[in-house]
gemmi code that builds the backbone of each chain (N, CA, C; Angstrom):
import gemmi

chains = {
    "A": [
        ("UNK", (-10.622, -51.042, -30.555), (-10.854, -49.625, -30.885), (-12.240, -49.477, -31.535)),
        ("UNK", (-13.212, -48.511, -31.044), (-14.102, -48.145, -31.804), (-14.236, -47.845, -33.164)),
        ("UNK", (-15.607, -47.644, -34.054), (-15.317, -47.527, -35.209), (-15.789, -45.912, -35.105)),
        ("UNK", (-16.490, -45.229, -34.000), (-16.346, -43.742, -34.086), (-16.221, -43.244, -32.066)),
        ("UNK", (-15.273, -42.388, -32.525), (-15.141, -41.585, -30.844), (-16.271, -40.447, -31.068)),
        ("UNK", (-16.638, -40.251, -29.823), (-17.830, -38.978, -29.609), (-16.672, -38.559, -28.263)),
        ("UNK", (-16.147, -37.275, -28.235), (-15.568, -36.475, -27.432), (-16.824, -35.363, -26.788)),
        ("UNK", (-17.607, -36.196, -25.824), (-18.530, -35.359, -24.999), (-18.031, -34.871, -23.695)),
        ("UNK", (-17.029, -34.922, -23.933), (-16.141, -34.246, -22.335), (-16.575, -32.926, -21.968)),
        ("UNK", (-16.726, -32.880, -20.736), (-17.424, -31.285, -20.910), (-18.863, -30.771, -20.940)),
        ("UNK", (-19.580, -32.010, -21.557), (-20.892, -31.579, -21.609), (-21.843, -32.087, -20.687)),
        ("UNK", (-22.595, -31.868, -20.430), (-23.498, -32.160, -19.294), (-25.034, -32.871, -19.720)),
        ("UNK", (-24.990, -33.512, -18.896), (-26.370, -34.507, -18.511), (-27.723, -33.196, -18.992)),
        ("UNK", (-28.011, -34.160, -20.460), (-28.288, -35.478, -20.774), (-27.548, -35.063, -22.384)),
        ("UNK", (-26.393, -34.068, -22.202), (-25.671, -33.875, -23.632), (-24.941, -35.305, -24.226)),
        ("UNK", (-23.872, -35.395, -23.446), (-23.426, -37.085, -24.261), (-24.002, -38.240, -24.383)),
        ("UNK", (-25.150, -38.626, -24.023), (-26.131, -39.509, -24.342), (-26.921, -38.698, -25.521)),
        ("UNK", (-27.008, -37.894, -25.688), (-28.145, -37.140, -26.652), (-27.080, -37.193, -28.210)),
        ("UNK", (-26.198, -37.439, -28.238), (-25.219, -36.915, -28.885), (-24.706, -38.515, -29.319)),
        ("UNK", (-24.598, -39.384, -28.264), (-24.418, -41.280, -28.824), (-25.597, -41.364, -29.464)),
        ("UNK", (-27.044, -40.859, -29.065), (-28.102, -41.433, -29.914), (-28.459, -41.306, -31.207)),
        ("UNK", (-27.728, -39.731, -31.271), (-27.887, -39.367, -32.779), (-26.634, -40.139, -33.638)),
        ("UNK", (-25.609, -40.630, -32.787), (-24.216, -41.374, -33.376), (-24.602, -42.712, -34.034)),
        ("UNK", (-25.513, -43.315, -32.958), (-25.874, -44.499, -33.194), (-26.573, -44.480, -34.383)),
        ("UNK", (-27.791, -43.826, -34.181), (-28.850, -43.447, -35.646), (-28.147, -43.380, -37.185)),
        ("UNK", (-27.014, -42.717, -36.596), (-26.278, -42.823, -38.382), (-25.409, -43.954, -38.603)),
        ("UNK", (-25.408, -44.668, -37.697), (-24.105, -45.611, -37.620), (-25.109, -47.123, -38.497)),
        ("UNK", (-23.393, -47.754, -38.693), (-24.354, -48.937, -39.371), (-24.251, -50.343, -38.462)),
        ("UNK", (-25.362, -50.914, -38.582), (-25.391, -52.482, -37.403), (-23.952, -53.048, -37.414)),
        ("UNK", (-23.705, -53.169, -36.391), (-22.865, -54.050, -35.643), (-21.443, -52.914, -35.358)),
        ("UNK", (-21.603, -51.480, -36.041), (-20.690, -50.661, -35.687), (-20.113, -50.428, -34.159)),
        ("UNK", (-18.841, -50.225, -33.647), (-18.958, -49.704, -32.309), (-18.800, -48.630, -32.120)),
        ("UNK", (-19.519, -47.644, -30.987), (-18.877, -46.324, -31.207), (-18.833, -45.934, -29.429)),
        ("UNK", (-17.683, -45.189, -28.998), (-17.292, -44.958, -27.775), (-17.423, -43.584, -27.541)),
        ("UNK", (-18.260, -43.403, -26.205), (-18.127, -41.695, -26.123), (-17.732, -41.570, -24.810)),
        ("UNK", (-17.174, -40.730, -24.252), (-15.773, -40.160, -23.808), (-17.118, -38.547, -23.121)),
        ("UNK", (-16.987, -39.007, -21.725), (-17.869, -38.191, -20.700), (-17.428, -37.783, -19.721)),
        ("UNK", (-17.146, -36.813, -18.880), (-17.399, -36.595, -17.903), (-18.397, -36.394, -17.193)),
        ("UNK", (-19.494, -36.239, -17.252), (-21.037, -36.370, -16.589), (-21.202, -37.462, -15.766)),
        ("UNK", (-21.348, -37.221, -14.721), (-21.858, -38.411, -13.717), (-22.738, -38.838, -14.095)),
        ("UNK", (-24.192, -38.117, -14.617), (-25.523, -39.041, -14.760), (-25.142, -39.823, -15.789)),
        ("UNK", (-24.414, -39.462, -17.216), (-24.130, -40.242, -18.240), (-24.074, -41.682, -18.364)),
        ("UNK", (-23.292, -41.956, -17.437), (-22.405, -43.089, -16.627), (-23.498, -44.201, -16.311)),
        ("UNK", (-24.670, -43.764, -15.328), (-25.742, -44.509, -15.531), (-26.892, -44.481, -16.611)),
        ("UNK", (-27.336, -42.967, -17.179), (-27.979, -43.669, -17.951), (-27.661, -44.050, -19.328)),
        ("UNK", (-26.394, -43.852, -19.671), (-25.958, -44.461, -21.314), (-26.467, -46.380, -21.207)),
        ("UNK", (-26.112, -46.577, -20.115), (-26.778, -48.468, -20.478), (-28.062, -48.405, -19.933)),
        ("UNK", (-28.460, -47.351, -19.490), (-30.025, -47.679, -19.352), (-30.595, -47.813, -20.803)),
        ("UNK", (-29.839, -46.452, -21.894), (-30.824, -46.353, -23.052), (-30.335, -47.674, -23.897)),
        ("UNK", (-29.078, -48.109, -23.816), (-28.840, -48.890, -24.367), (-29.878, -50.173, -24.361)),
        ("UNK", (-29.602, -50.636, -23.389), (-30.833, -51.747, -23.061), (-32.142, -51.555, -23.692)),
        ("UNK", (-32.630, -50.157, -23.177), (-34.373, -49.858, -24.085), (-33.833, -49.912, -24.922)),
        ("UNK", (-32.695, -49.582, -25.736), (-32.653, -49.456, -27.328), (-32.472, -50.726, -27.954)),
        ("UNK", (-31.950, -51.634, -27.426), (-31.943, -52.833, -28.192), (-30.057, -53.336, -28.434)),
        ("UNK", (-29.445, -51.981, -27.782), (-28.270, -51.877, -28.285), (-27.386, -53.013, -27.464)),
        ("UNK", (-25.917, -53.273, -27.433), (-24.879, -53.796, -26.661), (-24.179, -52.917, -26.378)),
        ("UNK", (-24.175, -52.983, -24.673), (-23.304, -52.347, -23.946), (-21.676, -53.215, -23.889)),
        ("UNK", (-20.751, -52.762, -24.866), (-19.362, -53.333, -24.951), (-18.779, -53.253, -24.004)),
        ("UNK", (-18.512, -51.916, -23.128), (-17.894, -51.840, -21.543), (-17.846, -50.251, -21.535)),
        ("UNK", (-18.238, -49.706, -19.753), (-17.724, -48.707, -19.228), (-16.597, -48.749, -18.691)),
        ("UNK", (-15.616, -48.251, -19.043), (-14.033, -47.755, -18.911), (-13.615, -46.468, -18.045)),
        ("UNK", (-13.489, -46.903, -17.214), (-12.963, -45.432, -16.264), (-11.656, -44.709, -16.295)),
        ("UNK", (-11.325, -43.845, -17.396), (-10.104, -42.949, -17.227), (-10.123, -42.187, -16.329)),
        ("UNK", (-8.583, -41.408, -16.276), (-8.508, -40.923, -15.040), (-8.994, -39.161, -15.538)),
        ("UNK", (-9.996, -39.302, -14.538), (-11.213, -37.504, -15.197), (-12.389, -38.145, -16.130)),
        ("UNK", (-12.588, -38.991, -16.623), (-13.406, -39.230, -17.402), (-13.965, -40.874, -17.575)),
        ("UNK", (-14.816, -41.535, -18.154), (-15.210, -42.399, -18.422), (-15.680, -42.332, -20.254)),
        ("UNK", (-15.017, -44.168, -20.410), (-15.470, -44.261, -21.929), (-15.682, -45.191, -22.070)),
        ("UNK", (-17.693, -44.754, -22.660), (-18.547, -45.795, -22.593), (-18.574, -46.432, -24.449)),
        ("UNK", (-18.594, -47.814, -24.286), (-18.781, -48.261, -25.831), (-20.036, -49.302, -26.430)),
        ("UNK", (-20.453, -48.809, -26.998), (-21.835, -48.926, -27.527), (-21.638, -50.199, -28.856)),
        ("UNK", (-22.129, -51.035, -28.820), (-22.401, -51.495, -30.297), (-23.987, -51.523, -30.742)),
        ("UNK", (-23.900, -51.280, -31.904), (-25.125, -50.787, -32.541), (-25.894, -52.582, -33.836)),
        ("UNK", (-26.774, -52.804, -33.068), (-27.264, -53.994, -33.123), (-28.599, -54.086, -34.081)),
        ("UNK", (-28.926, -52.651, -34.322), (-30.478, -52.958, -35.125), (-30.631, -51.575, -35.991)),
    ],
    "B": [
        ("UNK", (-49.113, -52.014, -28.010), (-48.904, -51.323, -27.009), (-48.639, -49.713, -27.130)),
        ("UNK", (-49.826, -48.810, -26.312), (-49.686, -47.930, -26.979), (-48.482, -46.966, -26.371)),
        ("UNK", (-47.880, -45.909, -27.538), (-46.707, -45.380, -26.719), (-46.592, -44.653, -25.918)),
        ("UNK", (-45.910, -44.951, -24.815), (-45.571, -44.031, -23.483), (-45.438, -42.577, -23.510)),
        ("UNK", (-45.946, -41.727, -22.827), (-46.386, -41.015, -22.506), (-45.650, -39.511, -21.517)),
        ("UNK", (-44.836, -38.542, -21.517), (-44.326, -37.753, -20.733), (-45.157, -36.472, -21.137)),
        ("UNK", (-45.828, -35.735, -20.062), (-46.762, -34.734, -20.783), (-46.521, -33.559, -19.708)),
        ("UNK", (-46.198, -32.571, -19.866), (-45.676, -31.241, -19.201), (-46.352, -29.751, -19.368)),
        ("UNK", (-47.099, -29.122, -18.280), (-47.896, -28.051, -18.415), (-46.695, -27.347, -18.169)),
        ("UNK", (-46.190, -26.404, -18.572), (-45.124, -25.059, -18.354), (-46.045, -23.636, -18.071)),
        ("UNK", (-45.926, -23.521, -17.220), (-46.620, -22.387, -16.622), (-45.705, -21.455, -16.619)),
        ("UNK", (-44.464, -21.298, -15.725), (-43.409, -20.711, -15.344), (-42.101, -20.249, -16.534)),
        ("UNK", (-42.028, -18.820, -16.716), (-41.004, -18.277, -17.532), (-39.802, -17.930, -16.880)),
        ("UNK", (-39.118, -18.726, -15.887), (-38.040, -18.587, -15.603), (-36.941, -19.543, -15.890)),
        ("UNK", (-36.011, -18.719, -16.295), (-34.566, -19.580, -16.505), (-34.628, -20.824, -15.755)),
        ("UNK", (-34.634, -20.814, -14.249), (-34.017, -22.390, -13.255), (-35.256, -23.702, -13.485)),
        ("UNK", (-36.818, -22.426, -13.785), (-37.016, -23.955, -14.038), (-37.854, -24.321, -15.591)),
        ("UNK", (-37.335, -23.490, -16.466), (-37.282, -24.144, -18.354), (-36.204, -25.007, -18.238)),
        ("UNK", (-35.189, -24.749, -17.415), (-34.130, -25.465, -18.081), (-34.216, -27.274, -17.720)),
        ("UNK", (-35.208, -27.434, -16.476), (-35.829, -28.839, -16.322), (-36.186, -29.219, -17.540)),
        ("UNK", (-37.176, -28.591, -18.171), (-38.320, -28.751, -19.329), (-37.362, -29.479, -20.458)),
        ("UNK", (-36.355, -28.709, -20.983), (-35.596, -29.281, -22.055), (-34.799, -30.584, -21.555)),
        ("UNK", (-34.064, -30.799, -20.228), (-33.346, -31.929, -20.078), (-34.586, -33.167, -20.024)),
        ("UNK", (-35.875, -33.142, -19.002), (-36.646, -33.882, -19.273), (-36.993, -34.210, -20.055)),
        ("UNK", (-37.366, -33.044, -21.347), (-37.515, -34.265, -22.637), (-36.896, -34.918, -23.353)),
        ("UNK", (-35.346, -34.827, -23.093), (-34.348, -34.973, -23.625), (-34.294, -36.850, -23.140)),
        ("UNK", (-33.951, -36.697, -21.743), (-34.153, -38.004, -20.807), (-35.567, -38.581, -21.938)),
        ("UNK", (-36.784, -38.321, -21.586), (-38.128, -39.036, -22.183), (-37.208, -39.970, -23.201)),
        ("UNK", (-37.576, -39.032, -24.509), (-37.192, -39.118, -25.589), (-35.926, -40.549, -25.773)),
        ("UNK", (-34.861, -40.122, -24.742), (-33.907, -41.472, -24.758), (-34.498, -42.392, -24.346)),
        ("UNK", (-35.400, -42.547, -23.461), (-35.773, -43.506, -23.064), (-37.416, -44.265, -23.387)),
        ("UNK", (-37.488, -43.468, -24.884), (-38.440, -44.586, -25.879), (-39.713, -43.403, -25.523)),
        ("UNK", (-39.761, -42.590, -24.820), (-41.148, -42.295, -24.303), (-41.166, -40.550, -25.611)),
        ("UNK", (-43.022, -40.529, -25.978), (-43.002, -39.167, -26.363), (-43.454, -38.292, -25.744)),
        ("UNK", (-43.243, -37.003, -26.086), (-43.915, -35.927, -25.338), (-44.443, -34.819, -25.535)),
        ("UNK", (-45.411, -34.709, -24.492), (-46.434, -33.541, -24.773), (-46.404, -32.465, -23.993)),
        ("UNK", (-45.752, -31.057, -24.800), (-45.625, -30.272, -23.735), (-46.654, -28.882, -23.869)),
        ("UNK", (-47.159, -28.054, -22.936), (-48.082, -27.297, -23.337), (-47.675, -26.103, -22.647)),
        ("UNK", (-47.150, -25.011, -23.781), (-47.150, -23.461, -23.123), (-48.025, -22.764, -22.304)),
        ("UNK", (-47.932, -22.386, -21.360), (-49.155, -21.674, -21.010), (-48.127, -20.753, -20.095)),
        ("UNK", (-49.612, -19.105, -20.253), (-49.033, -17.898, -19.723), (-47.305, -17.558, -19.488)),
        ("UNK", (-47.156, -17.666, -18.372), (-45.397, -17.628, -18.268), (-44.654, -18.169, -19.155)),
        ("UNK", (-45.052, -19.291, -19.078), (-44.235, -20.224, -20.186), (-44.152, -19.946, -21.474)),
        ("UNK", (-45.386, -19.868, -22.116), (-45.628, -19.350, -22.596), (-44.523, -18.316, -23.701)),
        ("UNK", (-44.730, -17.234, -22.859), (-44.201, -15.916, -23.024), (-42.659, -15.710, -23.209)),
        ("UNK", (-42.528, -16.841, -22.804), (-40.748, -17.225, -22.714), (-40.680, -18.206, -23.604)),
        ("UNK", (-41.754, -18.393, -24.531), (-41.002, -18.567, -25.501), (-41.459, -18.080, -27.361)),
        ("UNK", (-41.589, -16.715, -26.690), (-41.967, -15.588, -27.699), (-40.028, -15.697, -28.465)),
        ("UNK", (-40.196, -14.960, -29.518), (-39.206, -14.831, -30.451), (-38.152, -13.990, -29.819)),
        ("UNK", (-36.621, -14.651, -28.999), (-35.999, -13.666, -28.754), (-35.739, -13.881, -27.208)),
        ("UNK", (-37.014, -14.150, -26.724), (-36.899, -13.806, -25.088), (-36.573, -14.620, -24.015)),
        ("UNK", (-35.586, -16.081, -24.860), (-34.890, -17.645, -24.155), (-34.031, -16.053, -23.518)),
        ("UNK", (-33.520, -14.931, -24.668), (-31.945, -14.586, -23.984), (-32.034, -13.488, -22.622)),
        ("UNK", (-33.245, -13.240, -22.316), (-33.241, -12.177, -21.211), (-34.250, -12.640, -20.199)),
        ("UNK", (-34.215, -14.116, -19.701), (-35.017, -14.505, -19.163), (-34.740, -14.435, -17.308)),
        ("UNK", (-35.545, -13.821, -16.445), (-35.371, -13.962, -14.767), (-35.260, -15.323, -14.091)),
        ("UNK", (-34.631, -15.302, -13.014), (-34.490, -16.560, -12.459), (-35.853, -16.537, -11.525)),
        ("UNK", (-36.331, -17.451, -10.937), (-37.387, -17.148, -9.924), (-36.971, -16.681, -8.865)),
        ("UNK", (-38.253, -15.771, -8.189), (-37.717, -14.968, -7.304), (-37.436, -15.164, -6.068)),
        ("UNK", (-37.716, -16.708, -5.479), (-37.113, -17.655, -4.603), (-35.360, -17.691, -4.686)),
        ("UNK", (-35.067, -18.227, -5.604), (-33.536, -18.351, -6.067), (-32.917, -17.351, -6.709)),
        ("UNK", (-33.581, -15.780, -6.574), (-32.721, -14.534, -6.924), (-31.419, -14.153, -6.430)),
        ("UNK", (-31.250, -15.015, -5.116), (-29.715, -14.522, -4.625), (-28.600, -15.652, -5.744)),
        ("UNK", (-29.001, -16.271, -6.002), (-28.335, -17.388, -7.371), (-28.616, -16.858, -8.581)),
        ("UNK", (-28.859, -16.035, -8.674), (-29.081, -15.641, -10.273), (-27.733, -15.219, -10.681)),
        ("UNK", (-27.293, -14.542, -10.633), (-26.013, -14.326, -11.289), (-25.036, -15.220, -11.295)),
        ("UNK", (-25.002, -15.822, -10.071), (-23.940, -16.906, -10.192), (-24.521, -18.253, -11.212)),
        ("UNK", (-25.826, -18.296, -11.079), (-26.023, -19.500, -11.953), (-25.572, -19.175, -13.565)),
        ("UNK", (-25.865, -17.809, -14.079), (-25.741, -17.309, -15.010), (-24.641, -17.524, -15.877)),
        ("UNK", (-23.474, -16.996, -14.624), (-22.182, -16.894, -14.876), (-21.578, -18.664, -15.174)),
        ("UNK", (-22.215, -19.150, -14.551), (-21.450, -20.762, -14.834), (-22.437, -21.715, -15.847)),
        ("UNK", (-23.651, -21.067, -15.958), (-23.712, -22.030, -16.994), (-22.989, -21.189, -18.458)),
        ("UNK", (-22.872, -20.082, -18.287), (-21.976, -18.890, -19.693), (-20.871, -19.960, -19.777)),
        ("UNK", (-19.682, -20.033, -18.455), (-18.745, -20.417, -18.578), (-18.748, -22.118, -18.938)),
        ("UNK", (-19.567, -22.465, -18.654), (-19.692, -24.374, -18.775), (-20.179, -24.477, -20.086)),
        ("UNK", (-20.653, -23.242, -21.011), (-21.113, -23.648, -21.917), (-22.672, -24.530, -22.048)),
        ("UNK", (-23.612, -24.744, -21.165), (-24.577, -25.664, -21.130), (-25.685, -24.984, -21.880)),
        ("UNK", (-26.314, -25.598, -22.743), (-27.202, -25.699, -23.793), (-28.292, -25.144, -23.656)),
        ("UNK", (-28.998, -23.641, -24.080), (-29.895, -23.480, -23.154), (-31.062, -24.818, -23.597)),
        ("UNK", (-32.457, -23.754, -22.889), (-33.373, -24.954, -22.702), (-33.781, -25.049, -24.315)),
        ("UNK", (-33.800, -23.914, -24.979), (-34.622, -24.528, -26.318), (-33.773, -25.395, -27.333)),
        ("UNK", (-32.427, -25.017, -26.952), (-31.454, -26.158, -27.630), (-31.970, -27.688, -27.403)),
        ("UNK", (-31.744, -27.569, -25.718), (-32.238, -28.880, -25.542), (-33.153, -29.837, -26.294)),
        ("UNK", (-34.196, -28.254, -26.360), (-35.667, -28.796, -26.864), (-35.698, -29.250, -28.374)),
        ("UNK", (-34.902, -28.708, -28.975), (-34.337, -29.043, -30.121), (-33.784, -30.559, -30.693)),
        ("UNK", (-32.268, -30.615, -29.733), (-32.015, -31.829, -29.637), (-33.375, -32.915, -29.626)),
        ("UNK", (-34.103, -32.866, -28.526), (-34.820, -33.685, -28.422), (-35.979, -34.000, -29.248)),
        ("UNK", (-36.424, -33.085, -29.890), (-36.951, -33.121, -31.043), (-36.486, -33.538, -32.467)),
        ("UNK", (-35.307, -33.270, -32.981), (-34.504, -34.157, -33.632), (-34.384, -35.742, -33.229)),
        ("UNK", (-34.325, -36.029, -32.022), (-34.354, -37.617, -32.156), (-35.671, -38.363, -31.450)),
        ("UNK", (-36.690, -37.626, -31.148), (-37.654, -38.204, -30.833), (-39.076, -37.639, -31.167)),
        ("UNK", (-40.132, -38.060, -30.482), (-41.459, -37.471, -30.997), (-41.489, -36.315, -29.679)),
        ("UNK", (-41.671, -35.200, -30.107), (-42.053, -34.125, -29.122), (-42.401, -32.980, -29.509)),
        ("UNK", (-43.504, -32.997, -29.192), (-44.500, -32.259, -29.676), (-44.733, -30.473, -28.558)),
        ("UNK", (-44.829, -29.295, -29.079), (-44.849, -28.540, -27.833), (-46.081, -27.886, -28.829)),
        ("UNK", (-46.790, -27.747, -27.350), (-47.923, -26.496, -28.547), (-48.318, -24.975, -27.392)),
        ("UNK", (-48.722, -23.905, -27.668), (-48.992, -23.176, -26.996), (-50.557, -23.365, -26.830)),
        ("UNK", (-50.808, -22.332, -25.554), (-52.050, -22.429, -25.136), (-53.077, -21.226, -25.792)),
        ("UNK", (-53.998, -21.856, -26.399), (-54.871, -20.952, -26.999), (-55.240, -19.602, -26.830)),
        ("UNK", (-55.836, -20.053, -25.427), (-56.369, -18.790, -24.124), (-55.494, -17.358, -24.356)),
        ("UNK", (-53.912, -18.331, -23.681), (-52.851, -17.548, -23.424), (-52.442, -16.552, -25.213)),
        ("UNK", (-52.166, -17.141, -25.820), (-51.797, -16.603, -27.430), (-53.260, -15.409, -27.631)),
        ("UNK", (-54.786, -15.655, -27.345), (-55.698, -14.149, -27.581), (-55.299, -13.720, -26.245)),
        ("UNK", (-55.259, -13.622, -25.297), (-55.197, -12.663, -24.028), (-54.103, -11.676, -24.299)),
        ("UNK", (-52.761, -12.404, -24.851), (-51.308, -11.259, -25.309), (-51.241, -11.168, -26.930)),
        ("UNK", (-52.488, -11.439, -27.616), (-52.797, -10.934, -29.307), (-51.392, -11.669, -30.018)),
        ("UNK", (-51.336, -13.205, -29.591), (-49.811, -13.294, -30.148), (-50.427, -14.600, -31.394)),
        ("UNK", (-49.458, -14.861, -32.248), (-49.990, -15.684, -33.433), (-48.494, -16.563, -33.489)),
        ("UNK", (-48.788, -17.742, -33.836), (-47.660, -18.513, -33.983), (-46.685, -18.277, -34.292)),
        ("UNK", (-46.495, -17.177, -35.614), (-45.206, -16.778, -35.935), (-44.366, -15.568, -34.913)),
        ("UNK", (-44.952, -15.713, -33.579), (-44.044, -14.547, -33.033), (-43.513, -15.936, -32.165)),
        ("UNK", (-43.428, -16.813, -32.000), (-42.980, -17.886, -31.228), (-41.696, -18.438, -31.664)),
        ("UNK", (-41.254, -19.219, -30.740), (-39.670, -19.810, -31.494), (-40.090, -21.147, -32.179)),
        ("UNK", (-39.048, -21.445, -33.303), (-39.439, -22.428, -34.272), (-39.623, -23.845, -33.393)),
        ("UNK", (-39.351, -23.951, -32.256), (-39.588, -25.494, -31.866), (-41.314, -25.221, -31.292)),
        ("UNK", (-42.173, -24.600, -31.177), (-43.564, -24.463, -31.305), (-44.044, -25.323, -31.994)),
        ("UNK", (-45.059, -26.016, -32.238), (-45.443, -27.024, -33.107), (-46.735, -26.623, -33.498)),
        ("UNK", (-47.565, -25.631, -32.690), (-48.873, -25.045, -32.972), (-49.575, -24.560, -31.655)),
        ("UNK", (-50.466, -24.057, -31.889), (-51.866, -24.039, -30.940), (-52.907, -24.771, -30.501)),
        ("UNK", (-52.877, -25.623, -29.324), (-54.281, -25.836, -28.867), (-55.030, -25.090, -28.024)),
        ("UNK", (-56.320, -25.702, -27.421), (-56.827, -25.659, -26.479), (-56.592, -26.514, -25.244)),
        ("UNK", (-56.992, -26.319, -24.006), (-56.812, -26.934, -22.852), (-57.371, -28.406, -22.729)),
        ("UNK", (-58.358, -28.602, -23.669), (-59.096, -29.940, -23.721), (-58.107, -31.094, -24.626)),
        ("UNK", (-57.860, -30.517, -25.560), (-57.018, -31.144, -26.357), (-55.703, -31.881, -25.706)),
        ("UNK", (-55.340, -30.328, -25.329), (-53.889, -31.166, -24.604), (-54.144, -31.988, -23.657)),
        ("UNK", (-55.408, -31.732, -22.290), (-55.485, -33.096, -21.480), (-56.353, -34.433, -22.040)),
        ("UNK", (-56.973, -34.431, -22.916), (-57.239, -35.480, -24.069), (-55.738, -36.137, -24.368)),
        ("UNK", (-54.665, -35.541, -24.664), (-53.205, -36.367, -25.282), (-52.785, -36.934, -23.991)),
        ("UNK", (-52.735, -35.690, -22.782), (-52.002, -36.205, -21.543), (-52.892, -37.293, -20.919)),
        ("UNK", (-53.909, -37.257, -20.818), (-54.814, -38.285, -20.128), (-54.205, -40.278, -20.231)),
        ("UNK", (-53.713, -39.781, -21.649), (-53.621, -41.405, -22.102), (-52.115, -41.484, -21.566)),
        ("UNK", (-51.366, -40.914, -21.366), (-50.050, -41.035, -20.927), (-50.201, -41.071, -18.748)),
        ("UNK", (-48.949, -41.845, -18.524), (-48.379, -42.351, -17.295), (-47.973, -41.056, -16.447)),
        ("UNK", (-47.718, -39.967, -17.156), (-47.022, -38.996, -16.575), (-46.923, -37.796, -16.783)),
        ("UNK", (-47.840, -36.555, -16.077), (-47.916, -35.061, -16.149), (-47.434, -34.252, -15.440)),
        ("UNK", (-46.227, -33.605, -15.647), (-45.570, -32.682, -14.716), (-46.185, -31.214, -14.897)),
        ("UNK", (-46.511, -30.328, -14.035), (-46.709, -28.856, -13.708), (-45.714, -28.137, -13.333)),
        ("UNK", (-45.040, -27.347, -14.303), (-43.819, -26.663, -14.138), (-43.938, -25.269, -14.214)),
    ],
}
model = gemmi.Model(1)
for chain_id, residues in chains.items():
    chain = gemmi.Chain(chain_id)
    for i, (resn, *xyz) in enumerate(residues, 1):
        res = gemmi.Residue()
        res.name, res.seqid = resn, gemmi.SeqId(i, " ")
        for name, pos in zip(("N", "CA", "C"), xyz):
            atom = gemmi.Atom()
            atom.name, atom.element = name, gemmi.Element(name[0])
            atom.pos, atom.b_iso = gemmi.Position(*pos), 0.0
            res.add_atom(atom)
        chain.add_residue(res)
    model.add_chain(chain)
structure = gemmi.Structure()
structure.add_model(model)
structure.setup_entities()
């Protein structure tokens, strides 16, 4: 289980990535935090930023209507 | 290594295509890069104090205007200066208006919306964009 959910269901490209980055920013190293999308672009670029960011991509999870991506926060 | 570069002339005051302007910097911004965006005329003008909420679609895509209207109302999607917002909260992005444009319509910074960052000139801003990878004309 994550240590914070982001419920970006609903919002649209580039809202739930915009919304993990500011999650991450407050979060503390080694925290995990999972956000919960429906956005197709999301899907690819949440581990794009991850990667530039320095972060760990924990796993993309495909529910049924949605995907939940989990982030650990590394720096 | 110096930092990357997304730099955007906004010419155009229509709804279909500001609303590029804010997701692009939004994208930049996630992806390490800053940005330089520069009001001019249309653009400009749209983003006087007030006038994100009564903005035309272009007149190419006028038979979509209402329907686009109606679904981004109902989807809830962010307009563009939100965006611009967001993205300014987590990254470097800088927007300035165009000099020229601000004496030609007698306008002064404070009639602008708060994500404005100031006034240049045309030299200035392609002096910032020059050193950057990437200039879009919108």
């Amino acid at each position: 289980m994550a240590d914070k959910v982001i419920d970006a269901r609903g919002s649209f490209c580039p809202g739930p990535m915009m919304e993990l980055i500011r999650a991450v920013k407050e979060a503390k190293v080694g925290e995990t935090i999972a956000v919960l999308s429906t956005d197709s672009g999301s899907k690819r670029d949440i581990p794009l930023w991850v990667q530039k960011a320095g972060h760990e991509l924990v796993g993309v999870i495909e529910h049924e209507g949605y995907d939940e991506i989990v982030v650990r926060k590394l720096r | 290594m110096a930092q990357e570069r997304l730099s955007m002339v906004v010419f155009s005051g229509t709804l279909d295509k500001l609303m590029p302007v804010g997701i692009l910097a939004s994208g930049a911004v996630a992806m390490g890069l800053e940005v330089n965006i520069f009001l001019t005329f249309w653009g400009l003008l749209a983003f006087r104090k007030g006038a994100a909420q009564s903005l035309p679609i272009s007149k190419e895509y006028e038979a979509m205007a209402e329907q686009m209207k109606q679904i981004m109302a109902e989807k809830k999607v962010p307009s563009f200066l939100d965006n611009l917002r967001t993205a300014k909260e987590l990254g470097n992005v800088k927007v300035y208006a165009c000099g020229m444009t601000m004496d030609l319509f007698g306008l002064k910074l404070e009639d602008l919306e708060d994500v404005v960052d100031g006034v240049v000139g045309v030299g200035e801003f392609i002096t910032t964009a020059k050193e950057g990878k990437m200039t879009l004309f919108i």
